[in-house]
PDB file of N, CA, C and O in Angstrom:
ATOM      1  N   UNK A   1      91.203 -33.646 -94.032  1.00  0.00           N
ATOM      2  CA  UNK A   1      90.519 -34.223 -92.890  1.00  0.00           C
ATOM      3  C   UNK A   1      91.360 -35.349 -92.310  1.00  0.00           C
ATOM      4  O   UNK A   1      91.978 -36.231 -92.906  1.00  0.00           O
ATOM      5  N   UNK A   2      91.243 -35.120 -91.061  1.00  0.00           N
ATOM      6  CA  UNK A   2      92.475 -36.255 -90.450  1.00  0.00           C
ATOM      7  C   UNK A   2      91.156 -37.411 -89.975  1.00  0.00           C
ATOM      8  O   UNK A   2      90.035 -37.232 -89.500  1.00  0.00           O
ATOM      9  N   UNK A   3      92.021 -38.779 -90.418  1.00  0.00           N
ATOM     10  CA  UNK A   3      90.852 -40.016 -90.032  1.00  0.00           C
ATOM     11  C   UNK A   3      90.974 -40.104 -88.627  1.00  0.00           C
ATOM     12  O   UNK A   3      89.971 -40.268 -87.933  1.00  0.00           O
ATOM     13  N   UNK A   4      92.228 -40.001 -88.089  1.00  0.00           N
ATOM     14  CA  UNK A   4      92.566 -40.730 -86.811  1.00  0.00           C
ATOM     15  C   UNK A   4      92.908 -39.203 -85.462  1.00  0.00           C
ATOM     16  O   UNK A   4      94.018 -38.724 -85.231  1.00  0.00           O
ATOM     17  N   UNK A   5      91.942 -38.890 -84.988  1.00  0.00           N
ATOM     18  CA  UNK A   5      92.352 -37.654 -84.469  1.00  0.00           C
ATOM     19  C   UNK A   5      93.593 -37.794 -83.049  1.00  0.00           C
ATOM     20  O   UNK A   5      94.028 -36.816 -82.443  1.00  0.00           O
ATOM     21  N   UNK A   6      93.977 -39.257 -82.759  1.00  0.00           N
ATOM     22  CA  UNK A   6      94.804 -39.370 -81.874  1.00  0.00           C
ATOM     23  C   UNK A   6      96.741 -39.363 -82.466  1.00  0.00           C
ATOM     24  O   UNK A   6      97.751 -39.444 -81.766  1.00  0.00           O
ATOM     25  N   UNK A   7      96.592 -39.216 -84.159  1.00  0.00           N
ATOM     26  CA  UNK A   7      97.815 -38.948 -84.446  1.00  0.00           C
ATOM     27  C   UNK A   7      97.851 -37.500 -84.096  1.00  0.00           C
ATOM     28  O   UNK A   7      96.995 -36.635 -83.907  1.00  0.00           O
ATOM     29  N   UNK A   8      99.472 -37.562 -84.073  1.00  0.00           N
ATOM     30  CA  UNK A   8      99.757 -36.081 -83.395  1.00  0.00           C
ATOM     31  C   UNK A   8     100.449 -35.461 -85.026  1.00  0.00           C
ATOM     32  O   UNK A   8     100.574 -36.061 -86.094  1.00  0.00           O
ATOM     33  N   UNK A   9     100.740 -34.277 -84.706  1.00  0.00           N
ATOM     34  CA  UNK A   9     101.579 -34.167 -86.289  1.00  0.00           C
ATOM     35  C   UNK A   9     102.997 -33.576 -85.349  1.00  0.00           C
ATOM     36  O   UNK A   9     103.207 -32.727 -84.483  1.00  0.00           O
ATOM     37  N   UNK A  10     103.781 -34.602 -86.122  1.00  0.00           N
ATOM     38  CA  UNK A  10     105.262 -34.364 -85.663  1.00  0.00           C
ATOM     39  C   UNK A  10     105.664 -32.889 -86.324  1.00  0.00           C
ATOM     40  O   UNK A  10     104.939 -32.395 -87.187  1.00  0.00           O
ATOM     41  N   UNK A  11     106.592 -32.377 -85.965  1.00  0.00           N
ATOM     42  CA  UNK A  11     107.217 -31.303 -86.911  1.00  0.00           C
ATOM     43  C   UNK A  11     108.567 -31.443 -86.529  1.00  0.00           C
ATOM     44  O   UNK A  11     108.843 -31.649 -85.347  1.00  0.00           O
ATOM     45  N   UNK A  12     109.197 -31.379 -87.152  1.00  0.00           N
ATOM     46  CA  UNK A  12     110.830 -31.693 -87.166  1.00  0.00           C
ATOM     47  C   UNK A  12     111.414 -29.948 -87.113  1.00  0.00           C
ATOM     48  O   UNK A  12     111.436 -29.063 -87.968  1.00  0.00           O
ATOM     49  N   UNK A  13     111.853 -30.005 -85.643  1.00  0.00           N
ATOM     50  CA  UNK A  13     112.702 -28.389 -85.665  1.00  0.00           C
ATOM     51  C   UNK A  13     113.799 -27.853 -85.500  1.00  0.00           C
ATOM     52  O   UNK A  13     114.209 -27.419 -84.423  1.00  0.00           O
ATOM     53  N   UNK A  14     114.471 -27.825 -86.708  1.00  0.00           N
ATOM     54  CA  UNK A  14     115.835 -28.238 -87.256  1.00  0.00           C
ATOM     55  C   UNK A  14     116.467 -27.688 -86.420  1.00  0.00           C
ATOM     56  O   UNK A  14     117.376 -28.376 -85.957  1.00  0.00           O
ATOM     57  N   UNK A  15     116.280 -25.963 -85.724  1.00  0.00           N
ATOM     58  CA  UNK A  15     117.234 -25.132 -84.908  1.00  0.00           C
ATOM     59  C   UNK A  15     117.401 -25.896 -83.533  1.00  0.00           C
ATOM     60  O   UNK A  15     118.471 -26.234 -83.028  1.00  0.00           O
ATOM     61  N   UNK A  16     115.926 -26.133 -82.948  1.00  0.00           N
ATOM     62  CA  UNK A  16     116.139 -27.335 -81.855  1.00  0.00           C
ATOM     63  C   UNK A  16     117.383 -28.158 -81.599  1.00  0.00           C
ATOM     64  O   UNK A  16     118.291 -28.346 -80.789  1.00  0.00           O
ATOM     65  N   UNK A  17     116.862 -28.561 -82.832  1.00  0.00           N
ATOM     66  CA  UNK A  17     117.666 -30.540 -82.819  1.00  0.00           C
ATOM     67  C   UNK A  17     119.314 -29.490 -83.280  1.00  0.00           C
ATOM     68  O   UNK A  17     120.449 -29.673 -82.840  1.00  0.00           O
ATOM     69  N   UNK A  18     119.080 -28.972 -83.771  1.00  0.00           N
ATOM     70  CA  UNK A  18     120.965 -27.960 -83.585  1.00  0.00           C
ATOM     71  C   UNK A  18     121.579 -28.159 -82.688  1.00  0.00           C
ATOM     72  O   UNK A  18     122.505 -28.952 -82.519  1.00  0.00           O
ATOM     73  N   UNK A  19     120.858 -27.062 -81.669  1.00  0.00           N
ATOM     74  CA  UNK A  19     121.013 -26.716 -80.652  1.00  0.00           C
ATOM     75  C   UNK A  19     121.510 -28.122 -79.975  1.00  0.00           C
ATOM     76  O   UNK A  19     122.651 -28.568 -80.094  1.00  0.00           O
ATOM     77  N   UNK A  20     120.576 -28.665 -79.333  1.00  0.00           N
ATOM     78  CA  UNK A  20     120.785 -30.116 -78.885  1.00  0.00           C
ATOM     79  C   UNK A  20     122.159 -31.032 -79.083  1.00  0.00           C
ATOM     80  O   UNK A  20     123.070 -31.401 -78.342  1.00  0.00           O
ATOM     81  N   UNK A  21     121.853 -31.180 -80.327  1.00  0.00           N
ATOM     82  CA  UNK A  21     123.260 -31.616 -80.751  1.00  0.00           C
ATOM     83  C   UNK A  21     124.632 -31.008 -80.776  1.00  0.00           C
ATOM     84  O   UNK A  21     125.616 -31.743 -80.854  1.00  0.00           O
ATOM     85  N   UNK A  22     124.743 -29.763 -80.718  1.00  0.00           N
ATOM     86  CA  UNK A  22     125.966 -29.075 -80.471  1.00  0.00           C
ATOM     87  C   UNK A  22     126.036 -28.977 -79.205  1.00  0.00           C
ATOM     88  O   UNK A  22     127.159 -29.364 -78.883  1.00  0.00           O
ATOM     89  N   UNK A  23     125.402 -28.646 -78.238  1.00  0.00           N
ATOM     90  CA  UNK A  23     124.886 -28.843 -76.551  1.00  0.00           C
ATOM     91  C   UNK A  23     125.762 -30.207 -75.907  1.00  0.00           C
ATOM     92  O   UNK A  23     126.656 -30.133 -75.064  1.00  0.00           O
ATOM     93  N   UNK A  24     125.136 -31.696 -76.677  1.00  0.00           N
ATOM     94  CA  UNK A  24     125.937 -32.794 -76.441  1.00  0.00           C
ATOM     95  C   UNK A  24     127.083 -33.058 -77.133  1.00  0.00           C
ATOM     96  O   UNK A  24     127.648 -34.097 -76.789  1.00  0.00           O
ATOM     97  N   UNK A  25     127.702 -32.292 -78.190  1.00  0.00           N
ATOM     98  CA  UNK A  25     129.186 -32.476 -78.569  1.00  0.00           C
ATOM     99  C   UNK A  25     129.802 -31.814 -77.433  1.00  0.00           C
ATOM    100  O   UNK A  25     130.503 -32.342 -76.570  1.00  0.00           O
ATOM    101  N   UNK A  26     129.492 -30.712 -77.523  1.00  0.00           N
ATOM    102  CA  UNK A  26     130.185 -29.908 -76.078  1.00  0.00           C
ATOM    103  C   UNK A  26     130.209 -30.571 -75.038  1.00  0.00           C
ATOM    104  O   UNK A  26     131.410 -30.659 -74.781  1.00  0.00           O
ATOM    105  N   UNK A  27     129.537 -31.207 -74.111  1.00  0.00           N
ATOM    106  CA  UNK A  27     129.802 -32.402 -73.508  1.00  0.00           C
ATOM    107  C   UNK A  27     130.587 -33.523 -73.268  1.00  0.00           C
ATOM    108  O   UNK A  27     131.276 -33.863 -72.306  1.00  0.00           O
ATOM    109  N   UNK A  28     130.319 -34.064 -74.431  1.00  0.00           N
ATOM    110  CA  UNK A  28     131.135 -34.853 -75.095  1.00  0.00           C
ATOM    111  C   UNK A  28     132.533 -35.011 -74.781  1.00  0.00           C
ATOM    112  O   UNK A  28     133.153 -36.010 -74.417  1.00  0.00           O
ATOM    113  N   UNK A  29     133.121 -33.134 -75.120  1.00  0.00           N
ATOM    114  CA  UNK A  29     134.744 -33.079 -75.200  1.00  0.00           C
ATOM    115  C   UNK A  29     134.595 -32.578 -73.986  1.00  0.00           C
ATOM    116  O   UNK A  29     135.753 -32.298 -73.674  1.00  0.00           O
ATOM    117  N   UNK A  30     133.716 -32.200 -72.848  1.00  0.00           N
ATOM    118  CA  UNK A  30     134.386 -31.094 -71.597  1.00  0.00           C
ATOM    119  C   UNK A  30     133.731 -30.401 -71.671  1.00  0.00           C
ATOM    120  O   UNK A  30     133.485 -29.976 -70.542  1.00  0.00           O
ATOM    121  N   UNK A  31     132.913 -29.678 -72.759  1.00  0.00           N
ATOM    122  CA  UNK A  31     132.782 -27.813 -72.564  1.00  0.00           C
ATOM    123  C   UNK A  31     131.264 -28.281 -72.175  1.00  0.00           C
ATOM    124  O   UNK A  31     130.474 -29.118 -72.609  1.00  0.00           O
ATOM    125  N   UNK A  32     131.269 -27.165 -70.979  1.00  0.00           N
ATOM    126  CA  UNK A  32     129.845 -27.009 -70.322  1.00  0.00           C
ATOM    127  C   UNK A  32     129.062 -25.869 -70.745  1.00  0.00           C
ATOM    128  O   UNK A  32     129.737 -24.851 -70.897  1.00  0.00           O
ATOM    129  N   UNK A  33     127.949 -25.768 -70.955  1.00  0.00           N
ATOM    130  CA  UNK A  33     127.304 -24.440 -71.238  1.00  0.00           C
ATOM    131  C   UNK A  33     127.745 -23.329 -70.580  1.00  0.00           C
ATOM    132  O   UNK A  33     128.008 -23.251 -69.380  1.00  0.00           O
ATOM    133  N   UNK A  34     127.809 -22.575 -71.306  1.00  0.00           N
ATOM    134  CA  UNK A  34     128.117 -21.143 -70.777  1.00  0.00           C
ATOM    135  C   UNK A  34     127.120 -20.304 -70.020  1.00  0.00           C
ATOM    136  O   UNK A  34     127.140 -19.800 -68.897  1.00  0.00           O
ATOM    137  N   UNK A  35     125.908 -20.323 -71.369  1.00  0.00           N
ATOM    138  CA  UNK A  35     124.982 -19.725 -70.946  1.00  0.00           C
ATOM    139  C   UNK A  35     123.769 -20.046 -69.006  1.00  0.00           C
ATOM    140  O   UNK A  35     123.114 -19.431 -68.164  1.00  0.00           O
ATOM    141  N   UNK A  36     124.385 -21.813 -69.485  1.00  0.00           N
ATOM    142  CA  UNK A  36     123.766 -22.090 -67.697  1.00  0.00           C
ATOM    143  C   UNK A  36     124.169 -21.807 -67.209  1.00  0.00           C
ATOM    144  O   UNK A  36     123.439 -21.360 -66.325  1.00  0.00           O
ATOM    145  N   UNK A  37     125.562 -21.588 -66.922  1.00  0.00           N
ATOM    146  CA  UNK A  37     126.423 -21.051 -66.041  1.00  0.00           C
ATOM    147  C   UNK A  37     126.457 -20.102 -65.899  1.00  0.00           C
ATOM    148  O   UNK A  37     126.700 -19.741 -64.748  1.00  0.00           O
ATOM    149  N   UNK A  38     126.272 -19.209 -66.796  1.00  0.00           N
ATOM    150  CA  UNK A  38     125.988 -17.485 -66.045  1.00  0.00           C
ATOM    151  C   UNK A  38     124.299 -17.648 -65.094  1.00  0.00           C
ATOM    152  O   UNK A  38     124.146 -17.111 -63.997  1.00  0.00           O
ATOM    153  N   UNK A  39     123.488 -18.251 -65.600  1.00  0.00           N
ATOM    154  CA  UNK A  39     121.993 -18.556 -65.240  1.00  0.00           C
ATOM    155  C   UNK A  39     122.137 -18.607 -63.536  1.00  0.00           C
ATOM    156  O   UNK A  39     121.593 -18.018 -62.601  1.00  0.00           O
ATOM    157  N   UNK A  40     123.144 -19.614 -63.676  1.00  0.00           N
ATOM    158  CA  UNK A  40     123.089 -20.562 -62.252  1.00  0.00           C
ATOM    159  C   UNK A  40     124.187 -19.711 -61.488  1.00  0.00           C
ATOM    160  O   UNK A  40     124.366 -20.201 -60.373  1.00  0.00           O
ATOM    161  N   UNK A  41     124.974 -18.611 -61.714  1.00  0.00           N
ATOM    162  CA  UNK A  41     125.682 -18.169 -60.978  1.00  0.00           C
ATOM    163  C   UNK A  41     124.742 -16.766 -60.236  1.00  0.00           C
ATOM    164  O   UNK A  41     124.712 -16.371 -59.071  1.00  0.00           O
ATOM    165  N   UNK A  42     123.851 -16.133 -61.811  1.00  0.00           N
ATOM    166  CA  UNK A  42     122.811 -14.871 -61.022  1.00  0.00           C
ATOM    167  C   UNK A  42     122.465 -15.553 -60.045  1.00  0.00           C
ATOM    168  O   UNK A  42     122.618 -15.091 -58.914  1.00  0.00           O
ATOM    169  N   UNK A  43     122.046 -16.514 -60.196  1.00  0.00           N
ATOM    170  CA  UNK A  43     120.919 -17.057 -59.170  1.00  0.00           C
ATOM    171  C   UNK A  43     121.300 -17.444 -58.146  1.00  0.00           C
ATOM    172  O   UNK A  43     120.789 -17.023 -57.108  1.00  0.00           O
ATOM    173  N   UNK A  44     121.962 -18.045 -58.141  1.00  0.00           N
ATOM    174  CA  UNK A  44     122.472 -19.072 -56.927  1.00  0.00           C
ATOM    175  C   UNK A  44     123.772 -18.172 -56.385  1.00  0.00           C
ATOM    176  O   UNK A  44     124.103 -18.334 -55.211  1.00  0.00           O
ATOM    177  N   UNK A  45     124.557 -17.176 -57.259  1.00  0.00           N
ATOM    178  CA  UNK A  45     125.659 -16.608 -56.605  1.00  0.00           C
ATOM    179  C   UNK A  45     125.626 -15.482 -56.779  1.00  0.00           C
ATOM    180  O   UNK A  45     126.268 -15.213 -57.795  1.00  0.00           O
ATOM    181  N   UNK A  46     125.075 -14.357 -56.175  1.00  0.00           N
ATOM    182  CA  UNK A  46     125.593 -13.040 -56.817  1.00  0.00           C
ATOM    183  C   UNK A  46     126.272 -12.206 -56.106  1.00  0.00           C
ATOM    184  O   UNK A  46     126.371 -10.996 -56.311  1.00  0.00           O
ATOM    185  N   UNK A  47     126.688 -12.734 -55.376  1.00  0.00           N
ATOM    186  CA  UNK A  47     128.343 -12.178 -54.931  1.00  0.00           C
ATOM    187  C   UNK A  47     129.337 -12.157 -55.144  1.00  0.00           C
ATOM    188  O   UNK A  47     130.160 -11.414 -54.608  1.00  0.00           O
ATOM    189  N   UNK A  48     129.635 -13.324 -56.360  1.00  0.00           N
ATOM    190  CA  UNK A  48     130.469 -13.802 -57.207  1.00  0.00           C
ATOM    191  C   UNK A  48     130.710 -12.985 -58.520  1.00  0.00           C
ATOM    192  O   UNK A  48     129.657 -12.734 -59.107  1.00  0.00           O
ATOM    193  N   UNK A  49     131.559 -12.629 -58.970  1.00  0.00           N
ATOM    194  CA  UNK A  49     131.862 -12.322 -60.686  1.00  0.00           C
ATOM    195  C   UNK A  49     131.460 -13.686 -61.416  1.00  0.00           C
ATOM    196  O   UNK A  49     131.665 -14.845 -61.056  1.00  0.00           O
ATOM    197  N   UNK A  50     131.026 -13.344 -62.193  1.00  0.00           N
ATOM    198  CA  UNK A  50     130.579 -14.480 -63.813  1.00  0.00           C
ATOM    199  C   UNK A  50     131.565 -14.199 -64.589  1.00  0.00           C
ATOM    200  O   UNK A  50     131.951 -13.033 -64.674  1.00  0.00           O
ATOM    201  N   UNK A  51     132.220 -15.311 -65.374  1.00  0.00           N
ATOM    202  CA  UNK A  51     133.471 -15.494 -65.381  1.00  0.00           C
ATOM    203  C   UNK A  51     133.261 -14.934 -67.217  1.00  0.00           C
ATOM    204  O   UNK A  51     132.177 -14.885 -67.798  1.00  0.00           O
ATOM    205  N   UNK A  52     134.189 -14.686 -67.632  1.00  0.00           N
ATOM    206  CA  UNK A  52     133.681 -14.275 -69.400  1.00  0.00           C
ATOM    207  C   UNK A  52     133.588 -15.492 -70.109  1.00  0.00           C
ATOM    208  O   UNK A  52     133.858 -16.565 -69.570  1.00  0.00           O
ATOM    209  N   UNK A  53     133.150 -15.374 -71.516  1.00  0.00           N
ATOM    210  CA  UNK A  53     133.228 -16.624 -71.978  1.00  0.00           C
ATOM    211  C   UNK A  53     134.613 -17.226 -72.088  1.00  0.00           C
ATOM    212  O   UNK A  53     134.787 -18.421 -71.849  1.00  0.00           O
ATOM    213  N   UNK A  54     135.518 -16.490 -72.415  1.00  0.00           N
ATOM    214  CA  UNK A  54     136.846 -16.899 -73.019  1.00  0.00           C
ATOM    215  C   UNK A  54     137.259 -17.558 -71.192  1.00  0.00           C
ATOM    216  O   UNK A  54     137.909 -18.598 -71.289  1.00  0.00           O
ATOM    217  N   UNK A  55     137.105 -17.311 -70.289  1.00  0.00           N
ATOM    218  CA  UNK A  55     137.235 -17.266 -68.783  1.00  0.00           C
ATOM    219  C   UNK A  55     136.846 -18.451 -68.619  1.00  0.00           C
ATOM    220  O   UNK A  55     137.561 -19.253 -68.018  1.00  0.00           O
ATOM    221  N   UNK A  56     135.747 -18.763 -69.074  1.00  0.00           N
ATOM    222  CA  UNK A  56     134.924 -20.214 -68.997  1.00  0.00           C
ATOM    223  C   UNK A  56     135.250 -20.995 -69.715  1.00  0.00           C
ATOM    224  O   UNK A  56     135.244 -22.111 -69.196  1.00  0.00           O
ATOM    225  N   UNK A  57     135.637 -20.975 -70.991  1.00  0.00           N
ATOM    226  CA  UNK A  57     136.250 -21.935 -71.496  1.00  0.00           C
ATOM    227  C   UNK A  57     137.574 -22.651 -71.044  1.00  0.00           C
ATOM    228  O   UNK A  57     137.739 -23.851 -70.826  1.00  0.00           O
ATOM    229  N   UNK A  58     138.462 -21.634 -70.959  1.00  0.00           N
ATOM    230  CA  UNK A  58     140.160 -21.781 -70.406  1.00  0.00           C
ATOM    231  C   UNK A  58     139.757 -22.444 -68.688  1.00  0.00           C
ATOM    232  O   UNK A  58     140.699 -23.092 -68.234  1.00  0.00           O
ATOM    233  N   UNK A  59     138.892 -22.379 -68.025  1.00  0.00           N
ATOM    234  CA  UNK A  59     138.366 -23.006 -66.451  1.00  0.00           C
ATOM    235  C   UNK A  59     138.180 -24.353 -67.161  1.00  0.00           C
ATOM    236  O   UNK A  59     139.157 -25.078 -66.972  1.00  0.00           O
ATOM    237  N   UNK A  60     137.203 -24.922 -67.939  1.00  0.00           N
ATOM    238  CA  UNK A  60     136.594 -25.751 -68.359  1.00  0.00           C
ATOM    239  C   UNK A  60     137.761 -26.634 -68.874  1.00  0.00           C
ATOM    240  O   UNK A  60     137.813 -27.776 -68.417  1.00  0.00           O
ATOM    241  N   UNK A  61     138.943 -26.149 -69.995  1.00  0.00           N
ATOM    242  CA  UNK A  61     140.424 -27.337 -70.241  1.00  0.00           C
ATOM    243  C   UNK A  61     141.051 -27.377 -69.256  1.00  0.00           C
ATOM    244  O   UNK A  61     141.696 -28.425 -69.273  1.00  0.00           O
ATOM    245  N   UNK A  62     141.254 -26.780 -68.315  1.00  0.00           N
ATOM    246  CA  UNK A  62     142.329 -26.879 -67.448  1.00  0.00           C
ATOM    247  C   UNK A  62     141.466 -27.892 -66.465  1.00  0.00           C
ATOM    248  O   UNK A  62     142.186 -28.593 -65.755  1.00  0.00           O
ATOM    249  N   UNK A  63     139.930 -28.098 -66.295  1.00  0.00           N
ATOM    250  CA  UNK A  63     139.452 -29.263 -65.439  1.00  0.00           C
ATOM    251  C   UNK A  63     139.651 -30.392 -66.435  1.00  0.00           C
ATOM    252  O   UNK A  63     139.810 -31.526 -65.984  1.00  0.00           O
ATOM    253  N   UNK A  64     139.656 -30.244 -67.400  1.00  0.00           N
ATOM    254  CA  UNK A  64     139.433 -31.402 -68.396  1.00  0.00           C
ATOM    255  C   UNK A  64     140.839 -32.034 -68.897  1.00  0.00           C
ATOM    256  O   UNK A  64     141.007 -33.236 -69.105  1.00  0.00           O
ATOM    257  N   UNK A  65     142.044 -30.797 -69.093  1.00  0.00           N
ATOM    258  CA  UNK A  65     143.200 -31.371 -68.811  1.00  0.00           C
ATOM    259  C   UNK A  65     144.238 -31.267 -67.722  1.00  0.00           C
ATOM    260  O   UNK A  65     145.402 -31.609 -67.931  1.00  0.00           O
ATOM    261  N   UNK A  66     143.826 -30.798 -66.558  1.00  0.00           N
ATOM    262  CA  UNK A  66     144.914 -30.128 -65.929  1.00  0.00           C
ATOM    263  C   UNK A  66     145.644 -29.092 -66.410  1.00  0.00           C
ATOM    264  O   UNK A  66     146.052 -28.975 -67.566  1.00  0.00           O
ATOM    265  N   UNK A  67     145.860 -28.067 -65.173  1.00  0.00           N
ATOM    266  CA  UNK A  67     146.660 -27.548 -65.396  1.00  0.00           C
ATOM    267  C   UNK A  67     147.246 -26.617 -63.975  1.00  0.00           C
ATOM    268  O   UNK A  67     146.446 -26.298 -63.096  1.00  0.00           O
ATOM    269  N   UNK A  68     148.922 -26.192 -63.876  1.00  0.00           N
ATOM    270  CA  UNK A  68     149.677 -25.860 -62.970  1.00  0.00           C
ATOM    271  C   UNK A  68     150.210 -27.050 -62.335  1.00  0.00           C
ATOM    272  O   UNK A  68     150.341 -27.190 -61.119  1.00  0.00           O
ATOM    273  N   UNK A  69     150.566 -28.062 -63.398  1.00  0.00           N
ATOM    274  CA  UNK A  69     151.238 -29.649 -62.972  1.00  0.00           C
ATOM    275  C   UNK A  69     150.500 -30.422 -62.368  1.00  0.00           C
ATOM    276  O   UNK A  69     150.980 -31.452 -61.896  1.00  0.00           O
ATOM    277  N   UNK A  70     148.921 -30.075 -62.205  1.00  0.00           N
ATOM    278  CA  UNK A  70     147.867 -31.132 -61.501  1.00  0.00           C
ATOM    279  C   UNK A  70     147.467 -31.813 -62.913  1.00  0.00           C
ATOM    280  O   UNK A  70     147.205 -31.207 -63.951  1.00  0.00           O
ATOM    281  N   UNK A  71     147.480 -33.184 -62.718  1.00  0.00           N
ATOM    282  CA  UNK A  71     146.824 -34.530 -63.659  1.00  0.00           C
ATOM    283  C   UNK A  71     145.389 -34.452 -63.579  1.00  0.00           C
ATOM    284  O   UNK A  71     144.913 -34.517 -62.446  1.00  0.00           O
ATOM    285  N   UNK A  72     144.442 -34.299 -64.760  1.00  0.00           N
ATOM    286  CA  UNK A  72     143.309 -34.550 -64.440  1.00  0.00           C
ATOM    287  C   UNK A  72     143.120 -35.904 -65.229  1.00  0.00           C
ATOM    288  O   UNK A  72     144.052 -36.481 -65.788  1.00  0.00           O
ATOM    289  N   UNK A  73     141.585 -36.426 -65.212  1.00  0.00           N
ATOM    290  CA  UNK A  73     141.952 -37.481 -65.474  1.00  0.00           C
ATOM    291  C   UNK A  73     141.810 -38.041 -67.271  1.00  0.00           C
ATOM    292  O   UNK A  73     141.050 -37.587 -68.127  1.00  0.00           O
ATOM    293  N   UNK A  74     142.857 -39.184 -67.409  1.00  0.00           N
ATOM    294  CA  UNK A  74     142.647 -38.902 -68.322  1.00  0.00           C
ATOM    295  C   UNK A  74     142.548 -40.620 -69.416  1.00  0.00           C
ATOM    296  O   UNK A  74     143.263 -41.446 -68.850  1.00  0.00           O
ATOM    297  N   UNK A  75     142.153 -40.984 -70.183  1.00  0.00           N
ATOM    298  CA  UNK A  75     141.879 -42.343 -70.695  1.00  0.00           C
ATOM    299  C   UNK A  75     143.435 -42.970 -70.766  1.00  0.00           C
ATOM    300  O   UNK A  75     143.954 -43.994 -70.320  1.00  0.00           O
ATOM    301  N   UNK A  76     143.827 -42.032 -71.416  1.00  0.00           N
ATOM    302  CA  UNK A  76     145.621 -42.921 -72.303  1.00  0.00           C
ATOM    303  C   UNK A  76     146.998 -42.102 -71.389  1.00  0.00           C
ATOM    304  O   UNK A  76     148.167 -42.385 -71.651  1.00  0.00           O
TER     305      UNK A  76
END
């Protein structure tokens, strides 16, 4: 019997909080979701090819480091 019926019961959901957290490492270094990005391209582009994953990643370093002798930006 619960005394206080305005506590809630937390549940801690480990795959969630995964998710999440690997979501903001990816961030972190550059890498953007993949999966939004196909989302947001059906939707918003479908005249366009959706790029593969390996496609999306190699787009994603070359903004994050340059590349074809363009500087992106960078701390050091």
């Amino acid at each position: 019997m619960n005394c206080c019926p305005q506590e809630r019961n937390f549940r801690l959901d480990l795959a969630k909080l995964a998710t999440k957290l690997r979501d903001g490492a990816r961030l972190m270094v550059g890498q953007g979701d993949y999966d939004a990005y196909v989302a947001h391209m059906r939707a918003k582009h479908e005249d366009r090819n959706v790029m593969s994953r390996a496609e999306f990643f190699r787009a994603r370093e070359n903004v994050r480091f340059g590349a074809g002798g363009e500087r992106a930006f960078r701390c050091c």
